[in-house]
C-alpha positions as CSV (number, residue, x, y, z in Angstrom):
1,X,3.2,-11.5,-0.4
2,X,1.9,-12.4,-3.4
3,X,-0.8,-9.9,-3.4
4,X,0.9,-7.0,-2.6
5,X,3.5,-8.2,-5.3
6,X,0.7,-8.2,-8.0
7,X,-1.3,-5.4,-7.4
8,X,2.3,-3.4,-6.9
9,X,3.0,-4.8,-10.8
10,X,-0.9,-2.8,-11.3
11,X,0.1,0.1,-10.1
12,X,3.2,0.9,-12.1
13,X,1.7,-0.3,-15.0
14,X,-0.8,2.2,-14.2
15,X,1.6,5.0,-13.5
16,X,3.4,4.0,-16.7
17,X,0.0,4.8,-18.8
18,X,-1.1,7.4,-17.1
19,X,2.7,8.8,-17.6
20,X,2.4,8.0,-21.7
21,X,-1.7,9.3,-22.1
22,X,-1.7,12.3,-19.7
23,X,-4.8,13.1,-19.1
24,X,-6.2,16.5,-19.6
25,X,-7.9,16.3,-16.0
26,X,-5.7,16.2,-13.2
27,X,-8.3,14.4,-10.6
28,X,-7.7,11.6,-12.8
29,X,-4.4,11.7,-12.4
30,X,-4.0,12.1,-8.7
31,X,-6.7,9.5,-8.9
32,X,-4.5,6.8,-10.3
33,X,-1.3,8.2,-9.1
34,X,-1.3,9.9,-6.3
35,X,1.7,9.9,-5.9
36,X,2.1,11.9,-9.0
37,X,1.7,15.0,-6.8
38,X,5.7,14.7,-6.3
39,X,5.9,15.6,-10.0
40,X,5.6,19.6,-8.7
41,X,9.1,19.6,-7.2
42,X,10.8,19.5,-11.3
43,X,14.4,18.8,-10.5
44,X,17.4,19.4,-13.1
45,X,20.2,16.9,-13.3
46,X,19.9,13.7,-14.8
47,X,20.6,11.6,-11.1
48,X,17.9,14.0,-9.5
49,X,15.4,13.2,-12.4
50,X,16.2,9.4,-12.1
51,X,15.7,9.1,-8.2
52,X,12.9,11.3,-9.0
53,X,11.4,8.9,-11.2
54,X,12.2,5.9,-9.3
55,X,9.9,7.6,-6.3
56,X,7.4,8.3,-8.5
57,X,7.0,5.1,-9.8
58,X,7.9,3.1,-7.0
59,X,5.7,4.9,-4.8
60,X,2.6,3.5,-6.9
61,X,3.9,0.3,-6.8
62,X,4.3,0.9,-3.0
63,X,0.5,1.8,-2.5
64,X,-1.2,-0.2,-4.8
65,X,0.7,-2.9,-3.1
66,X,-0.2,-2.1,0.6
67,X,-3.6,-2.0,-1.2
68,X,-3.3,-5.7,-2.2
69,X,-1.7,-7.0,0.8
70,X,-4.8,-5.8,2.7
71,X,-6.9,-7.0,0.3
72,X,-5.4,-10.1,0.5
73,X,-4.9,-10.3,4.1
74,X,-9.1,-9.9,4.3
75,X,-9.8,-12.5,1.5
76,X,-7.2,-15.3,3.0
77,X,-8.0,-15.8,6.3
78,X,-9.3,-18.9,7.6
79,X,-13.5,-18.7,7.8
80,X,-14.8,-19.7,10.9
């Protein structure tokens, strides 16, 4: 749990500075937030654009978090 929890906390904080820098190449981008590819659909009113954002974001944290569980679930199993 606490794996996925932290690298989840990584990849927001990477969606967040990806968000603020934009990057002039978009590979980069879909690189470190793939999930960034939503950001095509543009909606209008403010609760679209707020779910909007929350799947953006919370997307990340849900794939860098599967991510760290995995890696986790490979680094803390019992040797033998």
């Amino acid at each position: 749990m606490r794996w996925f929890f932290r690298a989840g906390c990584v990849g927001l904080m990477t969606a967040v500075i990806v968000a603020i820098v934009r990057p002039t190449n978009p590979a980069i981008t879909l690189l470190l937030w793939p999930i960034s590819i939503v950001g095509l659909a543009d909606p209008t009113g403010f609760v679209n654009k707020f779910v909007f954002g929350l799947v953006m974001f919370g997307g990340n944290f849900l794939v860098y978090g599967a991510f760290g569980a995995i890696a986790g679930a490979a680094t803390d199993r019992p040797q033998g």
